[in-house]
N, C-alpha and C positions, 0 to 999 in steps of 0.2 A: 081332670086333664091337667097336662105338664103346664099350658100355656093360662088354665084360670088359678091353679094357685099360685102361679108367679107373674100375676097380672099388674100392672100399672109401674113404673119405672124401675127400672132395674140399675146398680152398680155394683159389678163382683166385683171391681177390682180394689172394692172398697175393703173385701176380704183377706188382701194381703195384709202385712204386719204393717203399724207404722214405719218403721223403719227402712223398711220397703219402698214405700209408695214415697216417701220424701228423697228417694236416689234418683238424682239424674244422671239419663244413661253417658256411657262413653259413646262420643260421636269419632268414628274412626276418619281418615281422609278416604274423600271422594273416588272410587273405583271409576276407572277409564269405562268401562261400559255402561256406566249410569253418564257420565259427563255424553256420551253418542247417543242418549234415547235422552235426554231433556235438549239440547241444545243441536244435534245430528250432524256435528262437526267428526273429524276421523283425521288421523295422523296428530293427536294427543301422546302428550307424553308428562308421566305423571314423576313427578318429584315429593309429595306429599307424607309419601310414609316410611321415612329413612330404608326403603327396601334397597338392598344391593343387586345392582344394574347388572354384576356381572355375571347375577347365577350360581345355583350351587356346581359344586366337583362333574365334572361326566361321571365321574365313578357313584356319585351318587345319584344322578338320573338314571343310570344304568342299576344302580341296584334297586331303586322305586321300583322302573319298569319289570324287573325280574317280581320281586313281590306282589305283582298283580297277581300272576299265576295261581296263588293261592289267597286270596282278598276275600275268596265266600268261606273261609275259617276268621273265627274271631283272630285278635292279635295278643300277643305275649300278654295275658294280665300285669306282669312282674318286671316287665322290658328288658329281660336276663341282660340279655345279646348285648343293649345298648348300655346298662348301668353297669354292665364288669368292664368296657372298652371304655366305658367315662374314666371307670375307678381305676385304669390302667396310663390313661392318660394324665388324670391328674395327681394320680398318686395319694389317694385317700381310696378309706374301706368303702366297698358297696353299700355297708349298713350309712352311711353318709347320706348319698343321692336318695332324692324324690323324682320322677319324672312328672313331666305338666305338660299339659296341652298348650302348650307356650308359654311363657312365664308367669301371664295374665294368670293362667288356670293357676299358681302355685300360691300367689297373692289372694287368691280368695279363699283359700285352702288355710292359707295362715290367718287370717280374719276370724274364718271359722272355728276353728282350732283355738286359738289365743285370744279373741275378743267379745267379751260380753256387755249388754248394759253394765257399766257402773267403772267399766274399764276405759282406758282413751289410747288413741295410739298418737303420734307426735311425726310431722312432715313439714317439709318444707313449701313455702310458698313460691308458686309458679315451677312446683314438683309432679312427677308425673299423677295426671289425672285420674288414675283407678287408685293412689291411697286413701283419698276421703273417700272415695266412692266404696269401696269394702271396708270400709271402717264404719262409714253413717249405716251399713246394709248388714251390718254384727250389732247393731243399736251402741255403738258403744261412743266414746266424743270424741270428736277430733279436734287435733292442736295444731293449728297452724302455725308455724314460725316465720314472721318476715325476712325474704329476702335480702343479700347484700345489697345495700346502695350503688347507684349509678358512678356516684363516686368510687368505690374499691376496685382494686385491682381485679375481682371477679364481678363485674355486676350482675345481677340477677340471680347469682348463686347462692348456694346454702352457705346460710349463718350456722356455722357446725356448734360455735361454742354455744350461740343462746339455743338451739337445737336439745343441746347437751340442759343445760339450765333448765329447760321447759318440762323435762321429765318429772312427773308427779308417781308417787308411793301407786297410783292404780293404774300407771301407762305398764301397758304389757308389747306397744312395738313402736319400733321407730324406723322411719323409712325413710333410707338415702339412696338416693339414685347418683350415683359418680361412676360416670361421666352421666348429665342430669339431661333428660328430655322431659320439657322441650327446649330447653335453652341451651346447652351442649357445655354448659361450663363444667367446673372439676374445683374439689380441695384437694391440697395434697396430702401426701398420704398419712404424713406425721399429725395433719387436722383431725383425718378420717381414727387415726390411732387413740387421740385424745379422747374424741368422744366414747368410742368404745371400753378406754379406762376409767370413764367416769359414771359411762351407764350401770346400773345398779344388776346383779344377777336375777333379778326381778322381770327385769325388761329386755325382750330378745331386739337386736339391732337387724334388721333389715339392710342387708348391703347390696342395691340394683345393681348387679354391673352387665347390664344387657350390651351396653356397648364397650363392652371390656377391650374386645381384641382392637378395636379403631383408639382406644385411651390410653391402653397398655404404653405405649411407644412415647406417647406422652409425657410420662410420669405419674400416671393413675396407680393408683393400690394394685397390688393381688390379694384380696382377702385371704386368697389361702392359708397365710401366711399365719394370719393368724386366728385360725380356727381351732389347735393343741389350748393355745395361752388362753381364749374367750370363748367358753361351751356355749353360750347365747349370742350369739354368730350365726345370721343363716344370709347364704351365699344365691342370688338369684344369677341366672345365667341364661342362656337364648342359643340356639341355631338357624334364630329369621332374621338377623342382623350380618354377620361378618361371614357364618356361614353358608347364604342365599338360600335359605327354606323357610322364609315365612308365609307360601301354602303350607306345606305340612305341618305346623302348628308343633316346634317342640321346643320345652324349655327345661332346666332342671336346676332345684337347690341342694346346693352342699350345706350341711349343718352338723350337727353334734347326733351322735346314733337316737339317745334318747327324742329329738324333735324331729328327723326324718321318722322315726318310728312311729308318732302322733299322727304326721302327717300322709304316711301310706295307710294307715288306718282309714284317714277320709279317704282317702284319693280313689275315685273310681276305678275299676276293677280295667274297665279299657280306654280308658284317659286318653289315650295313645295312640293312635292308628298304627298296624302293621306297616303300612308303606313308608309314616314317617320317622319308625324307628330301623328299617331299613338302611334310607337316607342318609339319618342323620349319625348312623354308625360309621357308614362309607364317607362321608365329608369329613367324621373325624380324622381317619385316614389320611385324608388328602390335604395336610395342614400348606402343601407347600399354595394349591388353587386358592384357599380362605388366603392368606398373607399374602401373595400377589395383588388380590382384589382392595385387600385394607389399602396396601400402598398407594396403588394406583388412585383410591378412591382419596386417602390424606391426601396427596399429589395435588388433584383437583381440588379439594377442597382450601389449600393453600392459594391455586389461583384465582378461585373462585373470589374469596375472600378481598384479595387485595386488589381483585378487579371491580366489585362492589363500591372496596373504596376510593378509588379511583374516580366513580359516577359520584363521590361525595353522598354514602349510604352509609349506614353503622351498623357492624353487626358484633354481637356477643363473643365473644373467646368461645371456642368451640372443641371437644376434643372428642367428637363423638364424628358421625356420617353427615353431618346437618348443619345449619347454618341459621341461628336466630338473627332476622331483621328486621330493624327499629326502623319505622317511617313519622316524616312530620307531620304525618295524618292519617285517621281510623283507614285502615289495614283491608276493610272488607269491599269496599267499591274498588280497592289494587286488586284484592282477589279473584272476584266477577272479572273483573279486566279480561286479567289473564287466562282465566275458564273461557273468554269466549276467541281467545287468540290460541286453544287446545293445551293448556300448561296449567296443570295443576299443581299447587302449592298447597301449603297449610293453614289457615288463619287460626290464629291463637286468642281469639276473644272469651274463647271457654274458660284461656288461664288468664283470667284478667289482663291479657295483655292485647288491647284494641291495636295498639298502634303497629303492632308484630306480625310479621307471617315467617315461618319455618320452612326454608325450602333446603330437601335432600341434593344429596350431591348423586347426582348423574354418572353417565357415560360425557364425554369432553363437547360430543356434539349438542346433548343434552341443553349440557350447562348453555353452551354458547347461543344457541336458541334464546335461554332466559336470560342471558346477559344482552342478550342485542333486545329484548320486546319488552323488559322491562322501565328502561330509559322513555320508551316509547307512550308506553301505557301513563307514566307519570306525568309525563308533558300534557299526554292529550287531555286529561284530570284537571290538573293546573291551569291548561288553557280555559277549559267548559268552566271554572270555578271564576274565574274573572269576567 
């Protein structure tokens, strides 16, 4: 019998590979309908995962909804429809694009692809949370690079030069995130330039730019720019940021024909759901709804910002949807706080940063909620603490 040869304690999950079993998972922010069945409060309102408040295009809800009609056929293998209207948009050959299940999917897809034992890939510290994490999960080593100091004009930001420095003869990636979550800082573009003239053609450069369209205006890079001059350039991009579809799960990199080609190789045959390549065609369309929502949402973010400091709080240069804040004290009993006054935020103690929480920028009611209950929450803190 099945139960006497496999009698006395059992561990499968001793069966995955090492390098496996030593990855800690991504903990994503807390979903509004988990925060209702542990605590059974209602009229939450979550700020936690830079989602934009304002929703994708109608033309793109209107084209989802049409796509149901046919949902019991698989969807585009090859995402025709959505990688020729990229390739029209941004003015590169379809042989370029990869499509992903959100960018996340394209990041592990490069791991896979480009990273073995004996290889390392090179990131920044208090950079986003899945590059060690597909990096340690391809067995390969990770290089962390200390963050700028509190002193610099960027604090918390990527050190590009020692970034640049830390590449080793067997680093096959390097991953910048500009404009960077969690921390929302930025190099400029002539930093982001350097590094990539110094990386070796050995080492593909990773350039995040999920929050391209909110940095753009900034003064953030367009990598495009220079993907002719550096074939080791792959371009990460998002339509669950700026263009309000992060349900539908789509992301895509732009890179040189040879490393899209590696990479549609892995890439599962239907990555992709039909309704999100729908979506996220018809949102391209509607560039004028995405750029409304950025403004609107920079807007708020500006008075967010200088209302913070105003309350005598500090937050990080920011040029993403999001707002990193320092407090003068572990970060996680402010967060409980506010979970039980319905406001979900971020705590950042994943990225070694206790003393931080990440809160998205809202709708203006949003925000004003968390600007009036935050004061609040601190006091009462500081009072019990005495």
């Amino acid at each position: 019998m099945a139960g006497e040869r496999h009698s006395g304690e059992q561990h499968p999950g001793r069966l995955a590979v090492p390098a496996v079993r030593d990855v800690s998972p991504y903990v994503p922010g807390k979903p509004i309908a988990e925060l209702q069945r542990e605590l059974g409060i209602h009229d939450i309102i979550k700020l936690a995962s830079n989602e934009n408040p304002y929703g994708p295009s109608p033309h793109a809800l209107a084209a989802m909804r049409a796509a149901l009609d046919q949902v019991w056929l698989y969807p585009d293998g090859g995402c025709h429809e959505l990688r020729h209207g990229l390739s029209r948009h941004l003015g590169v050959d379809a042989a370029c694009l990869t499509l992903g299940n959100g960018s996340n999917d394209l990041l592990v897809l490069l791991a896979e692809a480009f990273l073995a034992s004996g290889h390392s890939a090179v990131y920044s510290q208090y950079g986003f949370a899945l590059y060690p994490l597909v990096t340690c999960a391809s067995g390969a080593q990770t290089i962390e690079v200390p963050a700028l100091g509190q002193g610099s004009d960027m604090p918390f930001g990527h050190d590009l030069a020692a970034m640049a420095a830390a590449i080793a003869p067997h680093t096959r990636l390097v991953f910048i995130a500009n404009p960077n979550n969690p921390t929302g800082t930025w190099a400029a573009p002539a930093v982001v330039k350097r590094l990539l003239e110094r990386a070796p053609a050995s080492t593909l450069v990773v350039l995040d730019e999920a929050y391209f369209e909110y940095g753009h205006a900034l003064g953030t890079q367009d990598g495009l720019a220079w993907l002719a001059e550096h074939p080791n350039l792959v371009i990460l991009r998002t339509f669950s940021k700026a263009y309000g579809l992060a349900g539908a799960r789509i992301g895509y990199a732009i890179s040189h024909p040879e490393v899209a080609d590696v990479l549609n190789r892995l890439r599962p045959a239907f990555n992709v759901n039909s309704i999100g390549q729908a979506g996220a065609l018809a949102a391209l369309a509607d560039q004028f709804h995405m750029r409304d929502a950025v403004d609107r949402t920079m807007r708020e973010l500006t008075r967010v910002e200088a209302e913070l400091k105003r309350q005598g709080l500090w937050t990080a240069p920011s040029a993403a949807n999001f707002l990193l804040l320092r407090l003068d004290r572990p970060a996680a009993p402010v967060y409980e706080a506010l979970l039980r006054r319905g406001l979900i935020v971020r705590p950042l103690a994943g990225y070694g940063l206790k003393d931080c929480l990440r809160i998205s920028i809202g709708m203006r009611e949003h925000n004003d909620r968390l600007l009036a209950t935050l004061p609040q929450v601190l006091a009462a803190l500081a009072a019990r603490a005495v």
